[in-house]
C-alpha positions as CSV (number, residue, x, y, z in Angstrom):
1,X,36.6,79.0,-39.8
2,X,34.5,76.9,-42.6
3,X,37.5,75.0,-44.2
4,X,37.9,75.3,-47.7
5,X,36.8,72.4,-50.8
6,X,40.7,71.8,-51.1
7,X,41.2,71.6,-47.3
8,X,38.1,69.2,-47.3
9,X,40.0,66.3,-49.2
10,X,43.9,67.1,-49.2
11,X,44.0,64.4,-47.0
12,X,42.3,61.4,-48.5
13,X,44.8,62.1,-51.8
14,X,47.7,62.7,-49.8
15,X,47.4,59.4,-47.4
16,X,46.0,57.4,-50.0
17,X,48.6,54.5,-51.0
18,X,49.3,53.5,-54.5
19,X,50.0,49.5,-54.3
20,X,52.5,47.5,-56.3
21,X,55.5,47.6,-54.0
22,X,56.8,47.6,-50.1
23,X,56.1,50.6,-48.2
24,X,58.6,51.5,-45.9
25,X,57.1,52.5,-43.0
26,X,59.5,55.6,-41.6
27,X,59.1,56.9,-38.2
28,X,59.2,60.5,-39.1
29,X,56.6,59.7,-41.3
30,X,53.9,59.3,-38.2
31,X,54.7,62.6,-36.8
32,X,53.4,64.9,-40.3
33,X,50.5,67.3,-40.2
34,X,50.9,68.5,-43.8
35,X,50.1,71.9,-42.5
36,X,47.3,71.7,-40.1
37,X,47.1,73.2,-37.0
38,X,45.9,71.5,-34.4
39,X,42.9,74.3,-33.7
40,X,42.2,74.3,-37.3
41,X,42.0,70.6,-37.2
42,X,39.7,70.3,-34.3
43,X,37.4,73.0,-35.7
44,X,37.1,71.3,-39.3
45,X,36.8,67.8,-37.4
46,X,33.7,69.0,-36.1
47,X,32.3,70.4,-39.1
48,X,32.7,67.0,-40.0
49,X,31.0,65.2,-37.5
50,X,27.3,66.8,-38.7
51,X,27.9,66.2,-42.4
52,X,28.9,62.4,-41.6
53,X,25.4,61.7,-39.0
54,X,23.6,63.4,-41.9
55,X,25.5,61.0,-45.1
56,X,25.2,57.8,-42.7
57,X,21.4,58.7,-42.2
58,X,20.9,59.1,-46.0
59,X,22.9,55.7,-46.6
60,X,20.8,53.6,-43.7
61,X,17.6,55.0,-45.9
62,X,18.6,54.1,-49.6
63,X,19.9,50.5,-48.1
64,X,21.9,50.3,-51.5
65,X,25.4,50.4,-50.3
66,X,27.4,49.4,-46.7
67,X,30.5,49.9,-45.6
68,X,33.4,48.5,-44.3
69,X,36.2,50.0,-42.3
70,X,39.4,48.5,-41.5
71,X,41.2,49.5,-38.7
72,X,45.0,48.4,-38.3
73,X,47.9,49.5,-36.3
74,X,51.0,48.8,-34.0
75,X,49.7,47.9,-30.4
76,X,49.4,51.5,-28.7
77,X,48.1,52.9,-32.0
78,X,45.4,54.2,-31.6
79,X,42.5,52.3,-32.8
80,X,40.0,52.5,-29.5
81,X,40.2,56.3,-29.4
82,X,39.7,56.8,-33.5
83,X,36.4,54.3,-32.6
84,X,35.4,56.6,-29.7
85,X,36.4,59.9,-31.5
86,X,35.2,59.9,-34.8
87,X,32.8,56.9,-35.3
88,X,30.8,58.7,-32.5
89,X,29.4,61.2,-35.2
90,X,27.3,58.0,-36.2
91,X,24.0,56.6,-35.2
92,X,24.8,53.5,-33.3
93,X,21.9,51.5,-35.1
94,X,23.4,51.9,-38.0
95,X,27.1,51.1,-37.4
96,X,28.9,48.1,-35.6
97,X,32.1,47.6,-34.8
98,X,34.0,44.1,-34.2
99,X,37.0,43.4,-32.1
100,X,38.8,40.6,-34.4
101,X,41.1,38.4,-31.5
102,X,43.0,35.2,-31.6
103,X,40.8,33.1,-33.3
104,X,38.7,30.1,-31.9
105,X,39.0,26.3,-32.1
106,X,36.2,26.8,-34.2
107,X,37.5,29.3,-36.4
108,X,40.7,27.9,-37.0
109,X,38.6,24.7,-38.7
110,X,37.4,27.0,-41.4
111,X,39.7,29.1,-44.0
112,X,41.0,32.6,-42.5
113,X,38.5,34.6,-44.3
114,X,35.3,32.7,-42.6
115,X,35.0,34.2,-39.3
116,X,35.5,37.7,-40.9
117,X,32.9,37.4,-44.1
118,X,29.6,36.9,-41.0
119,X,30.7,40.5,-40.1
120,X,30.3,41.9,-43.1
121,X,27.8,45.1,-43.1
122,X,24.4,44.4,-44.5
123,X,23.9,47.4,-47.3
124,X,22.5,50.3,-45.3
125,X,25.2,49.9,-42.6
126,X,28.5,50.9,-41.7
127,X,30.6,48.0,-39.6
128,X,34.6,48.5,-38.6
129,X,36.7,46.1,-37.8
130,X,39.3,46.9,-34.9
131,X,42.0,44.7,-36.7
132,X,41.1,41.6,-39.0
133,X,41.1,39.7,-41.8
134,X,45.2,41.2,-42.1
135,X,46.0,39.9,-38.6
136,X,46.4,36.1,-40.7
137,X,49.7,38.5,-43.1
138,X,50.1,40.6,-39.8
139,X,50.9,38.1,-36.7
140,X,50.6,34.6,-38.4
141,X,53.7,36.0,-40.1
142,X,55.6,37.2,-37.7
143,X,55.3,35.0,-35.3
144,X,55.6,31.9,-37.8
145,X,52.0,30.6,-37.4
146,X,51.8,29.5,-41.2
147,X,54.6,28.8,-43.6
148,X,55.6,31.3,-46.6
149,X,53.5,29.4,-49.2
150,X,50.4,30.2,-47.0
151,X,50.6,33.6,-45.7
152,X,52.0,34.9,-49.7
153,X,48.8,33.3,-51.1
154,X,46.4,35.3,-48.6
155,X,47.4,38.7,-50.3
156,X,45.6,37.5,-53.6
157,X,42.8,36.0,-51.5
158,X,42.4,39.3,-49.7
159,X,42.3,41.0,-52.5
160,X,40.1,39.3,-54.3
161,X,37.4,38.9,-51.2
162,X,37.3,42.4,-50.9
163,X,36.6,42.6,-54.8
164,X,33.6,40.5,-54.3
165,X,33.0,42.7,-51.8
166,X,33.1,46.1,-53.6
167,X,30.9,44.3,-56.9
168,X,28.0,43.4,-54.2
169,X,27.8,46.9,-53.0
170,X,30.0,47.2,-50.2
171,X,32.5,49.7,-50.0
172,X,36.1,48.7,-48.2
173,X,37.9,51.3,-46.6
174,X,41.2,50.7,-44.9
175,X,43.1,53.1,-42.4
176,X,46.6,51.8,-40.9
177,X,47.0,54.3,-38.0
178,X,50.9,55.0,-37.9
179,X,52.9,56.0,-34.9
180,X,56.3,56.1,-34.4
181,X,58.6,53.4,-32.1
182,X,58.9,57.1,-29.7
183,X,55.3,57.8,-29.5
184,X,54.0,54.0,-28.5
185,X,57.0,54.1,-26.0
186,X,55.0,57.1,-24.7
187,X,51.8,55.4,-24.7
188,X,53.2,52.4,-23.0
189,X,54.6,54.3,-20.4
190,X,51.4,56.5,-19.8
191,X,49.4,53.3,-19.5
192,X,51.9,51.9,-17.2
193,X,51.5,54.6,-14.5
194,X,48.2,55.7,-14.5
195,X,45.5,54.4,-12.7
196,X,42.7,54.8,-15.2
197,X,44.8,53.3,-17.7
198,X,46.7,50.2,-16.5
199,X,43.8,48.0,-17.5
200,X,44.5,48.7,-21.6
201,X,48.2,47.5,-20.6
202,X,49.1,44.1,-21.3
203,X,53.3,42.6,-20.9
204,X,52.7,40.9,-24.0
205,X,52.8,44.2,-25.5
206,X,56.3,44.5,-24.3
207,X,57.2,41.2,-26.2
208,X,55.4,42.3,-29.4
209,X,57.9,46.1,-29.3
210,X,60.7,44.1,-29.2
211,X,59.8,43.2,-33.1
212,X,58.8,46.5,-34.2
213,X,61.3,46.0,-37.2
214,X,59.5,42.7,-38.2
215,X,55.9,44.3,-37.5
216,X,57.4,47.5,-39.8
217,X,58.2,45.0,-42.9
218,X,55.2,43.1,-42.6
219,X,53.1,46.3,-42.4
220,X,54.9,47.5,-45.6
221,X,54.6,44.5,-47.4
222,X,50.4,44.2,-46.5
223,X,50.4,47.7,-48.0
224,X,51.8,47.4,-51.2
225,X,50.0,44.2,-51.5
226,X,46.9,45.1,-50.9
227,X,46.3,48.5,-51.4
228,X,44.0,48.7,-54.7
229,X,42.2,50.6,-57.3
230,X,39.2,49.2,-55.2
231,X,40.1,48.5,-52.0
232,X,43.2,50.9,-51.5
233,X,44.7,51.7,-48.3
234,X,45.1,55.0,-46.0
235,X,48.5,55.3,-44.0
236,X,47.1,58.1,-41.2
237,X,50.0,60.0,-39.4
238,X,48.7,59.3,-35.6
239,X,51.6,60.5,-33.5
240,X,49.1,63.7,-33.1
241,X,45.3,62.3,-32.7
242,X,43.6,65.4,-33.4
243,X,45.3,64.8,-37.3
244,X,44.8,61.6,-37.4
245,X,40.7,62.0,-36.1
246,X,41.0,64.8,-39.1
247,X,42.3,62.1,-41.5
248,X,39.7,59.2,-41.0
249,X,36.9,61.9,-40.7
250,X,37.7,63.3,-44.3
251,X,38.5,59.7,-45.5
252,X,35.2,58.9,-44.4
253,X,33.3,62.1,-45.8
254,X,34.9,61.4,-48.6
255,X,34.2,57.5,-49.0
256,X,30.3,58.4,-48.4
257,X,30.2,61.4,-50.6
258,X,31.0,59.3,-53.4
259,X,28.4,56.9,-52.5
260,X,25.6,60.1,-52.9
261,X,23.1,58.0,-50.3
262,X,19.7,59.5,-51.2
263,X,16.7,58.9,-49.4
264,X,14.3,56.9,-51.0
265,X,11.0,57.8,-53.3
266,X,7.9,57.0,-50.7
267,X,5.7,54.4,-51.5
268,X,2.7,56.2,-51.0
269,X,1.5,60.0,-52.7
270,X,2.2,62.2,-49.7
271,X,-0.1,64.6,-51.0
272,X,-3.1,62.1,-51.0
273,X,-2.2,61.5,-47.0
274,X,-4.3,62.9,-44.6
275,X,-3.6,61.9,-40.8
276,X,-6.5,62.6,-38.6
């Protein structure tokens, strides 16, 4: 069943967050569906998947605009299978993706932002980032790596790097996948016992649980921070993946819709051609 133009974009407007103050990340929260089903979902997901190969074709031919996706979560949220799920509708030529870790001897002699600002999609290209440039309001937080004074000034910073961002052509799109203490106890536990999935599973995970109600302020905090008019923030229910592979794809849609990638005028008069 074709889904309808409201269906096509309730959730961009209902996940979107409006900044300015803590968001208080509830449990219940990561559970919604806002009334899909999950066959409707799957069927409008793949509907989806054709018109984003076709938008990301018409963006890699204009060359005028990239994109940048940032992916955050809780360990066990998801981020892998949203990569392999719904990025998969895109040409691999024209979309990377960059696994942001702890940072490097190297890195850590340069200001946070450096290692992230060489990943930064050329215009014509979409890159996501499977965590970064937040990990330094995220982790160094958390787990005191940098004082107050620091990690409160890297908000503004943020901000205003992905403003220079957006005025150079690149669009910033951020999704914080969402799942509740219940669900990633699930996960764990799946990853635990079977076979093909023990190697995702690391202890440190275990340590990194025990603060779920630091990692829940800090996440709310990063989101009223830096959610903004031009950067702003998605908060994707992910408890159910087929609603949260619904989510990012209509985020996504909508992101490049309102780009209008064109393909370009030819350089030559077609009609004048002749190919013998």
């Amino acid at each position: 069943m074709k889904a309808s133009a409201r269906q096509r974009t309730d959730l961009p407007r209902k996940l979107r967050v409006h900044g300015g103050s803590h968001i208080d990340m509830h449990n219940a929260a990561a559970g919604h569906t806002h009334g899909w089903s999950e066959t409707r979902a799957r069927a409008a997901c793949a509907q989806l998947a054709g018109e984003l190969g076709e938008l990301q074709y018409r963006l890699y031919a204009e060359g005028r605009h990239g994109v940048l996706v940032v992916l955050q979560a809780i360990d066990g949220g998801g981020k892998d299978s949203t990569i392999r799920h719904v990025f998969s509708a895109f040409n691999p030529q024209g979309c990377t993706v960059r696994a942001f870790k702890v940072p490097s001897a190297e890195e850590l002699r340069h200001d946070f932002l450096w290692r992230i600002h060489q990943h930064v999609p050329p215009r014509g290209e979409i890159a996501v980032f499977n965590r970064s440039h937040y990990e330094d309001v995220l982790v160094a937080r958390v787990d005191g790596l940098v004082s107050k004074r620091v990690w409160h000034a890297r908000y503004r910073q943020i901000n205003e790097f992905e403003r220079m961002l957006v005025e150079n052509d690149i669009r910033v799109v951020k999704l914080f996948l969402h799942i509740s203490r219940a669900e990633q106890r699930r996960r764990f536990e799946e990853r635990i016992h079977d076979p093909r999935k023990q190697w995702k599973f690391d202890p440190q995970d275990l340590v990194k649980r025990a603060q779920w109600p630091a990692y829940r302020k800090v996440f709310g905090d990063m989101l009223g921070h830096c959610s903004t008019a031009h950067a702003p923030w998605y908060v994707v229910p992910s408890d159910h993946k087929w609603l949260r592979d619904l989510a990012v794809a209509q985020i996504l849609a909508q992101t490049l819709r309102e780009l209008a990638p064109r393909f370009p005028s030819p350089r030559f008069n077609p009609r004048r051609m002749r190919v013998r």
